[in-house]
Every structure is written in structure tokens, then in C-alpha cells.
Phi, psi and omega in degrees: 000156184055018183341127145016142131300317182262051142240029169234351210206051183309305187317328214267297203310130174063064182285328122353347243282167164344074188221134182322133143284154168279339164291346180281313187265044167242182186297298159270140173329112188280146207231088206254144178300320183208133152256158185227099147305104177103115186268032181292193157312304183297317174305310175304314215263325149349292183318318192287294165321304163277334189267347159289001165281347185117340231258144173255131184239119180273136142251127182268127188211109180332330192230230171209022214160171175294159161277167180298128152102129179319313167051222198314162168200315185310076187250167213239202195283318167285340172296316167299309162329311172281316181288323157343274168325319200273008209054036189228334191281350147338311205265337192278347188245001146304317219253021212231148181268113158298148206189137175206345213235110192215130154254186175213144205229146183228120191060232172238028172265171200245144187245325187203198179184149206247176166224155160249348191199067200275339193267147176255181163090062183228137179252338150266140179275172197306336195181143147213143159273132186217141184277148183305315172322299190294287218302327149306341190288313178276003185275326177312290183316302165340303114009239184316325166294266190350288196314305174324309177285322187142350173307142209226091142244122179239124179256151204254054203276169171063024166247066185312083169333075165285339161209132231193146170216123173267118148224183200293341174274002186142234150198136200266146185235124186272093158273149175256094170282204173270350183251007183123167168273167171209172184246139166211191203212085165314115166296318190223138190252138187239099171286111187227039208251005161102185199275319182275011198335120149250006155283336180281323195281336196264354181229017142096002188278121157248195155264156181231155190137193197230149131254154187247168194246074190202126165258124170236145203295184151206127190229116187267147168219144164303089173227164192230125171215165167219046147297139171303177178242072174217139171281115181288135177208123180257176150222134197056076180279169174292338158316335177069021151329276195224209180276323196212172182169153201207137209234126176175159198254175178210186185313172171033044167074005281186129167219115164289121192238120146285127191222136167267124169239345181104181183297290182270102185254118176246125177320314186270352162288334190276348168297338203265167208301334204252353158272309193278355221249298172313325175276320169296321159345286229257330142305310150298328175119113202290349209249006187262161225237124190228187119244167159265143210255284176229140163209176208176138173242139161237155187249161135335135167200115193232088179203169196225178169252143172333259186257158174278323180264109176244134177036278190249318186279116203238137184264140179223117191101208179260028147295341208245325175202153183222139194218162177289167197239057186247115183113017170031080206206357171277294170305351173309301175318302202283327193270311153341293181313310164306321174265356163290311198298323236248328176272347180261332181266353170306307212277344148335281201305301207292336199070021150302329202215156200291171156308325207275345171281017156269354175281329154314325186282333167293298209259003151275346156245033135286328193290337207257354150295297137354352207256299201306322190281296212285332243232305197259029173243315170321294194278001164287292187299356202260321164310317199223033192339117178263005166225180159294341178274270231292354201277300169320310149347307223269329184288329191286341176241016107327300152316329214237314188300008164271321180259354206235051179359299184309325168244014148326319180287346184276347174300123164230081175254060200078080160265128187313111185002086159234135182337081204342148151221132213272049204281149168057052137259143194338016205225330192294157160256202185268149185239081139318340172298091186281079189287163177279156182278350172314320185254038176299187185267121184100349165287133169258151192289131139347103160262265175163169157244152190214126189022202236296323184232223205244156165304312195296348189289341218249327187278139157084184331313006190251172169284141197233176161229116193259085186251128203254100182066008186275343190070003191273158166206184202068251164230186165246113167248135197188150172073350178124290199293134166249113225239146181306151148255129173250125163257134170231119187287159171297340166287334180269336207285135208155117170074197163347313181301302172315290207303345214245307193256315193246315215029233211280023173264164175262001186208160173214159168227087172295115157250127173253138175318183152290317167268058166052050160245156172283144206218347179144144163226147186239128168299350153208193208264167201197069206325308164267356158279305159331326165299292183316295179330295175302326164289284202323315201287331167277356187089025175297311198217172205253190134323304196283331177290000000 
């Protein structure tokens, strides 16, 4: 158990390793337009989104590679959809167990079983598991095919942040390596540094939120099972493991198992093999033949930091906010984030859009932190009854979703990622359109199939225009900017497209984000409404003007 890391996870390992900068030997402090503190996902996929954008970007990263242990694995459909775009997601749904489909269990009864993606004409599914380790490993590669292309990411292992001073000009950074220290000078600084940010402890910054008073196991275990690929969730299962347990699969035979252990514990007796080996026993079945891979306990935790942004230095990931990890909503969260930050700081750098638009980035992913907090605190109290009244609720509607539809929805054994909508925020335009509300102003778009592949392959990295039956094709111009036109002809408008875009109009005009949020729509196209749009959506202009 806990094997090495580079014998459970070769490939992945020192993906970074160690190599002298030309910034250590010079005399004054080297001045990079964005440093990202933390080579996680998050940190990786930032990089990847500005530096295909042009941008040359340093990542500083404590180690040379993932860390121990499987950690995240659950990634959901809007993630993929950014790795996709960022070029990485191919290789993650080669390698990743697709998955859309899950039950819930009370004892050893089945009370119901869900879809995430009961709908076709998608190009990524609702989820895959996948281990953090690959899923970094493919955000890496990636990596290096940009740089191969002209891309400037230069990732950093073994460069440790020991210290920082932040003012309206940046932040200047004290690092440490294996040869002695240097200094370097971040114009805009990215804390991508994980739950423990010592970027966050170095600028005197916490969290705010609850912990909760519950521990639970993760037991990753090696087995040839022919268990379906759904996630299985007991509550009281009959095994007696835990309170709850949760069951699902990931790459290489690898099955992640959770047992709810309580509150008053001692870790380190539930850690050890013949203690956690006795709890899988008794789920599976004492003749069935495993190892144990990885395990590890966590409590609940559901916080955020006031705000992301201070002043140059913008928090991203669980530097920035932290949720428990039944709804698979942190990396989730966190790759969001990158892709909310990364088209504004881009557009920042270039002198398109004024500074004060990363203060959108502060206040749409509070909303959608705030979303995330709301969703796992819910399914936390739904888990862990904190009184006798509510543990009477939670039995009684357990009881009753067996026979009963009407209280199925009230079951909360995690509900499952999905993308923030950015509704009645600074950045929407006019929504004219009577249109599906999926695809409202602050909705990130759907996808569809369009000629040969999918519409989202076609949106973005730019501001775009989506003329559904509008007659516009090429290009657009407006606002100064001359903008791509994706066009669907009335004949393709048709299917997915229709029901997703149009509902009952006959024609649409979409100005879209970069990062593939709806930004305003129109039933044609309207030259001077479209400006107003563009401005607002770039930070050009306020709400209120």
C-alpha cells in the first residue's frame, strides 16, 4: 500500500524535474509578465490557456511532478470541454473510464438510479475517472506540444516560494531551489498553490466556512471486478464499513471506495492495512482478491476566501476555495476558474480591456464558489444528520424514494458538478431572444453537432458570433473588433442546435465569450446592440452605463 509513486504512476512522475534558470544568474530580479505559483491542474491548465494565447508564463512548482495518491479522479463534462479546447482532452478520454449513469442504495436495497446525460449530440460525457496524477500528466504534454509550437510555459520544478511582497506593480518572489535562491518579479501573480496556499499565509489571507464533524476513508484498491462503470452510493450500507460508502471505478483496475467513519476517531489506528483491508472485507466479500493501492482520510470542509482577487495577485483552485469531495466540485471548480481568469488576463496584458475586468473574475467565481459551498454543504448535512430531527428527515425520505418518485430529489449523496451560470452579472448583455434558458446570457453553451464535429470545436479562444439561420457568415464587425462568424445554415439549425439555441425562434445571433459563456443574444443581428454587448462583456463599459 502507498506504493512509490514513480512504481504506481511512472509515466507521470518528475514530470518537471529540476533544471538551472537563466533567472538565477542574473544580477536584478528577471520580470515576467504572470507567474502561477503550483503546477496542479489548476495551475497547469492556466498556463496552457495563456501561453496558447501568446502570453509567456513561469510556473513555480514545490515538486517536479504529481503528488502521492490518486486524489481527485471524478472529472466532469465542462472540464473536459477546457481540456479539449486546451488540447489535452483526447488523451484524457483515451485513458479516462467514461461514466454517466450512478445508484443509490439504503442497506442493501436499491432506492433509485440517476443519468447525467440522458440526452445525445455531445462530444464529451457527463464524467470520467480519472487519476489526478494522468490527468496532469495530460495537461503536461500538452505543454510541451505549445512550447513545440512557439508557446513561452516555462514549468519550474523544485522552485519553492518562500517568500513575497505584493503592491500595485505585482509581486517580487523569493525562491528556493536545490542550488541556493533567486529572486523573481511577477507583473500579475496566479496562487494556484493548493488548500494549504502559502501564498495565501504569506499575505495574511484566510478562509471563511464550516468545518464539518466527519471523517472519511478513501481507499483506492487494485481488482478485476465486473461491477458496472456507475457510481454505486450506499447509505447504512449493510456491510457495516461505514455510515455511507461509495463505490466507482478509475483506470488500471484501480476502484475507489469511500467509508463515512465519524467524527471521534484515531487516524492512525483506522489507517493501518489490516484495519482498512477489514472494512473492504466485509464490502466485497472476504474470497475477493485485491491489493490495496492508496488510502488516506479527510474531513469535510466547506470555505472560501472573501475575495480572489488582491490587487495583481488573483487565487485560483482550493488556494482560493475548498468543498467537500462528494460532488466532485473541487478540480472541477478549480479548472473553471482558469478558464474564467485566462481570457481577461489575457485581454488585460494586450490593452484590450481595462484592469479593473479581473474584478469580474473575483465576482463570478465567488458566485460559482458560493454555488459549489452551497451544493456540498447541503449534501454534507444530508450525510451526517446533525441532530435527531434532521436524521429523522433523512430516514424518512430514504424510506419513502423507494416506492415514491416525489421524494427522490430530496436524496443528497452529492450532487454532481456542473457549471456555474453567470446569471445578472456584470458582463451579460441584452437577452432578446425568447430563447431556451440554458443558453441565457451568463450560461455557458452547450454542445451540439455541427457539419462534420461539434459547435464548441468552432467557439473561441475569442470573442465569437453564433448566427443560427441569421444569414451572417465570415466575419463581423463591431465595437472596432472584427469577430469570427460560426455559422448554421437553416438547414443544420435543425436537431441539438434547434432545441439548445433557438427553441421556438426562427433565427438567433450569439455573442460569445471566450470562455464559451453566452455573453447576449438576438433574434438578428444588430450592429449597435452587439457593440453595447461587447463593450460591457469586456469590462469597456459598466452595467450601469
Amino acid at each position: 500500500m502507498n506504493a512509490p509513486l514513480i512504481d504506481r504512476y511512472p509515466l507521470a512522475f518528475k514530470l518537471y524535474p529540476y533544471a538551472r534558470s537563466a533567472d538565477q544568474d542574473v544580477a536584478t530580479p528577471a520580470r515576467h509578465p504572470v507567474v502561477i505559483v503550483g503546477g496542479g491542474p489548476v495551475g497547469l491548465a492556466a498556463a496552457l490557456d495563456l501561453g496558447l494565447r501568446g502570453q509567456p508564463v513561469v510556473v513555480l512548482d514545490d515538486h517536479e511532478g504529481v503528488g502521492q495518491g490518486s486524489r481527485a479522479i471524478c472529472f466532469a463534462k465542462r472540464t473536459l470541454e477546457i481540456a479539449h479546447r486546451l488540447g489535452a482532452g483526447a488523451d484524457m478520454l483515451a485513458k479516462g473510464v467514461v461514466w454517466q449513469k450512478g445508484r443509490v442504495f439504503h442497506d442493501r436495497d436499491e432506492i433509485f438510479d440517476f443519468d447525467l446525460l440522458p440526452e445525445a449530440g455531445h462530444r464529451c460525457p457527463a464524467f470520467i475517472n480519472l487519476q489526478q496524477p494522468h490527468f496532469e500528466r495530460f495537461l503536461h504534454e500538452a505543454i510541451e506540444r505549445a512550447n513545440a509550437g512557439g508557446a513561452q510555459i516555462d514549468v519550474r520544478g523544485k522552485n519553492r516560494v518562500d517568500a513575497m511582497q505584493a503592491d500595485h506593480t505585482g509581486a517580487l518572489l523569493d525562491v528556493m531551489t536545490p542550488e541556493g535562491g533567486y529572486q523573481i518579479h511577477a507583473d500579475w501573480l496566479i496562487a494556484c498553490d493548493g488548500a494549504r496556499s502559502p501564498v495565501r499565509d504569506m499575505m495574511g489571507l484566510g478562509f471563511e466556512g464550516r468545518v464539518f464533524e466527519d471523517n472519511f476513508l478513501i481507499a483506492d484498491v487494485k481488482m478485476t471486478a465486473d461491477f458496472p462503470t456507475e457510481r454505486w452510493f450506499w447509505f447504512e450500507p449493510w456491510f457495516k464499513s461505514g455510515s455511507s460508502a461509495l463505490l466507482h471505478k478509475q483506470p488500471d483496475d484501480i476502484w475507489r471506495i469511500d467509508f463515512q467513519l465519524g467524527w471521534d476517531i484515531d487516524r492512525e489506528k483506522e489507517l493501518k492495512p489490516e484495519n482498512v483491508r477489514a472494512r473492504v472485507d466485509a464490502m466485497l466479500g472476504a474470497d475477493v482478491e485485491y491489493e490495496l493501492d492508496w488510502c488516506s482520510i479527510y474531513t469535510f470542509q466547506c470555505r472560501r476566501m472573501e475575495k480572489f482577487r488582491h490587487g495583481r495577485v488573483l487565487f485560483a483552485g482550493d488556494s482560493a476555495h475548498q468543498v467537500s469531495p462528494f460532488g466532485a466540485r473541487g478540480a472541477n471548480s478549480g479548472v473553471q476558474d482558469a478558464d474564467n481568469l485566462a481570457w481577461k488576463l489575457d485581454m488585460v496584458l494586450r490593452g484590450q480591456a481595462p484592469e479593473s475586468l479581473m474584478d469580474t473574475y473575483c465576482q463570478e467565481r465567488v458566485a460559482a464558489a458560493e454555488e459549489n459551498i452551497l451544493n456540498s454543504t447541503r449534501a454534507t448535512d444530508f450525510l451526517t444528520p446533525k441532530s435527531s430531527v434532521s436524521k429523522a428527515f433523512r430516514d424518512a425520505v430514504l424510506s419513502l424514494a423507494q416506492e415514491f418518485e416525489f421524494a427522490r430529489p430530496l436524496i443528497n449523496s452529492g450532487r454532481l458538478s456542473v457549471p456555474c451560470v453567470y446569471d445578472a452579472h456584470a458582463l451579460n448583455g441584452e437577452d432578446a431572444l425568447e430563447g431556451p434558458a440554458r443558453t441565457r446570457p451568463g450560461a455557458p453553451c452547450p454542445d451540439a453537432p455541427l457539419g462534420n464535429g461539434f459547435l464548441l470545436d468552432q467557439l473561441g479562444p475569442d470573442f465569437t458570433i453564433l448566427s443560427i439561420g441569421a444569414g451572417l457568415e465570415g466575419t463581423f464587425d463591431v465595437a472596432g473588433q472584427t469577430l469570427r462568424v460560426v455559422a448554421v445554415t437553416e438547414d443544420e439549425a435543425k436537431g441539438p442546435i434547434a432545441e439548445r439555441y433557438l427553441g421556438g425562434a426562427a433565427s438567433a445571433v450569439y455573442l460569445i465569450r471566450p470562455d464559451q459563456h453566452v455573453a447576449g443574444r438576438w433574434p438578428s443581428a444588430d450592429v449597435a446592440k452587439i457593440a453595447v454587448a461587447l463593450d460591457r462583456a469586456t469590462g469597456r463599459v459598466t452595467h450601469a452605463a
